[in-house]
C-alpha positions in Angstrom: 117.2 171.0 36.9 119.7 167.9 37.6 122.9 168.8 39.0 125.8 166.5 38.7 126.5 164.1 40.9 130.1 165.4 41.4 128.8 168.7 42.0 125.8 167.7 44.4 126.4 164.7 46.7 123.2 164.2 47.7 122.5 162.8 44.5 122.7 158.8 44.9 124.4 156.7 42.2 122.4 153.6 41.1 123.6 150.8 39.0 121.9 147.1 38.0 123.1 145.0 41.3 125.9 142.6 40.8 124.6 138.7 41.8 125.8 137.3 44.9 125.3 134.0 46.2 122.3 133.7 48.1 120.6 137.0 47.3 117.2 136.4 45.2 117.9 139.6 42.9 114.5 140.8 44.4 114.1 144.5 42.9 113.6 147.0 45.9 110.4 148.9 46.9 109.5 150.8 44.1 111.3 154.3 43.6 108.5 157.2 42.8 109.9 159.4 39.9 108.3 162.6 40.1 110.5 164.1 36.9 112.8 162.2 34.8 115.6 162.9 32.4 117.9 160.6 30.2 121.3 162.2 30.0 124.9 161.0 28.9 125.4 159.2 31.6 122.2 157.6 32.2 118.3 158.5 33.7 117.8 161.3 36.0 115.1 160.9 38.3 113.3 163.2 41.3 112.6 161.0 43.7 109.7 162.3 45.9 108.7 165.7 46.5 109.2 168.5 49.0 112.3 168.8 51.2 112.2 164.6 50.8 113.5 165.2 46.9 116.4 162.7 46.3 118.3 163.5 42.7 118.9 159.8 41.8 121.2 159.0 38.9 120.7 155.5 37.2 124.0 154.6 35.3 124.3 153.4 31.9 120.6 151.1 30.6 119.8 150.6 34.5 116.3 151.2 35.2 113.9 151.4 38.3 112.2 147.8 38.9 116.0 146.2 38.1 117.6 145.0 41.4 119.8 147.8 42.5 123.0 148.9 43.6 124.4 151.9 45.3 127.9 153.4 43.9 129.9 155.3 46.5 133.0 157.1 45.5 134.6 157.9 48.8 136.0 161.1 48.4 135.3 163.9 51.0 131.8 164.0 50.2 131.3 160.1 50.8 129.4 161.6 54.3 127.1 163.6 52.1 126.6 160.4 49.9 126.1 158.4 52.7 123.3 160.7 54.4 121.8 160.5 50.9 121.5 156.7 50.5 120.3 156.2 54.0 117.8 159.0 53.2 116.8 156.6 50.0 116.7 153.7 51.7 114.3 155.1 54.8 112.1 156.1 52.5 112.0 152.7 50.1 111.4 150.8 53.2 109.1 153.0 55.5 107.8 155.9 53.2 107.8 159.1 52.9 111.7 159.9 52.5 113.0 162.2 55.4 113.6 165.5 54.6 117.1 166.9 53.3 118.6 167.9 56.1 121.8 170.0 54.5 120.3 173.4 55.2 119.1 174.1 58.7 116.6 177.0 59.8 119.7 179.1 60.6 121.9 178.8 58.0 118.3 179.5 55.4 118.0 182.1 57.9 121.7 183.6 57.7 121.4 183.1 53.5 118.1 185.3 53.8 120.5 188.2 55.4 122.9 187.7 53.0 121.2 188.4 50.1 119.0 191.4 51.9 122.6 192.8 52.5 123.5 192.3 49.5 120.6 193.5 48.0 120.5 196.9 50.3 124.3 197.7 49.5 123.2 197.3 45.6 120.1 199.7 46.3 122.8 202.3 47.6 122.2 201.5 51.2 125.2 202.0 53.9 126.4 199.5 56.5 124.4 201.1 58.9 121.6 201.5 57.0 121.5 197.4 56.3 121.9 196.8 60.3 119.3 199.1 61.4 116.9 197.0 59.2 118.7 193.3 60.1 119.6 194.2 63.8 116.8 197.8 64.7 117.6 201.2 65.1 117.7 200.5 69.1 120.2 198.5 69.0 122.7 199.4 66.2 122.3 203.2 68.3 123.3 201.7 71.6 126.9 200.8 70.6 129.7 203.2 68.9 129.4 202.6 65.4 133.1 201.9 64.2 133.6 199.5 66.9 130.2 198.1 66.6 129.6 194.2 66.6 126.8 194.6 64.3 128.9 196.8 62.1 131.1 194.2 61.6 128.0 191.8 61.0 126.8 193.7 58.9 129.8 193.8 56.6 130.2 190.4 56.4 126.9 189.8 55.4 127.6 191.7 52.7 130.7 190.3 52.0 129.2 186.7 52.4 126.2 187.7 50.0 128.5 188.4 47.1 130.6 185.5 47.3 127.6 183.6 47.3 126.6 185.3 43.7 129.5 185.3 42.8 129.6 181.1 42.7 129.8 180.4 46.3 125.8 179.3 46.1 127.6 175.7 45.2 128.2 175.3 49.0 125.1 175.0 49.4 125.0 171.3 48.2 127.4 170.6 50.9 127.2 169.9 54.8 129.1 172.0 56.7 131.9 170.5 58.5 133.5 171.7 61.5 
């Protein structure tokens, strides 16, 4: 599945380089399309596998082996662009492609609670039920419940899960920003 690029940017923009004096027009290290997809707007291509998978968008009749061009638009996700292209340029020039870095162990970790949460309160599960399986019995017993921590953790888990389900799963094409 291709997203758009104006809903994921990590997907870089390609177009057939423009010539500039003293540049040979030498095509770049070859890109490795693992799926491909002519749309509307031009080919869709997988490059690499894994967590190195670039989304790479080839505008209009521009095709891999033409000399190529990166389009920016710098809007506030040109930093998510940028990671992108320097991500597709690494990897041209010293393969394999780094890893997408967008989703670190703890926030995978944190969307794995979310979605047990959510998942536990949709099996009929209570608050407390959901953190003595996240948190153990032990601790969520230690604490008074209504002014438990974990209590409160608990409900926003569940709170977070559904608005992820309910469309928020779109963040996570985006880098968080402080």
């Amino acid at each position: 599945m291709f997203w758009a690029p104006e809903a994921d940017p990590g997907t870089v923009i390609l177009t057939i380089a423009p010539a500039l004096p003293g540049r040979d027009g030498t095509p770049p290290a070859e890109l490795d399309p693992v799926t491909v997809r002519l749309g509307d707007e031009g080919l869709h291509m997988v490059h690499g596998g894994g967590s190195a998978a670039l989304h790479l968008l080839l505008l209009g009749d521009t095709r891999p082996g033409q000399p190529l061009a990166a389009l920016l638009p710098l809007d506030a996700d040109a930093p998510d662009r940028l990671d992108a292209l320097a991500r597709l340029i690494r990897g041209l020039s010293r393969p394999p492609t780094p890893p997408d870095t967008r989703l670190t162990a703890q926030r995978r970790r944190r969307l794995k609670h979310m979605l047990q949460a959510l998942d536990g309160t949709t099996s009929g599960a209570s608050y407390r039920d959901i953190a003595e399986v996240m948190f153990g019995a032990g601790r969520v017993a230690s604490d008074p419940w209504k002014t438990s921590a974990l209590r409160d953790a608990a409900i926003r888990l569940v709170r977070d899960g559904r608005k992820m389900v309910s469309g928020g799963y779109r963040q996570l094409l985006h880098r968080r920003r402080a």
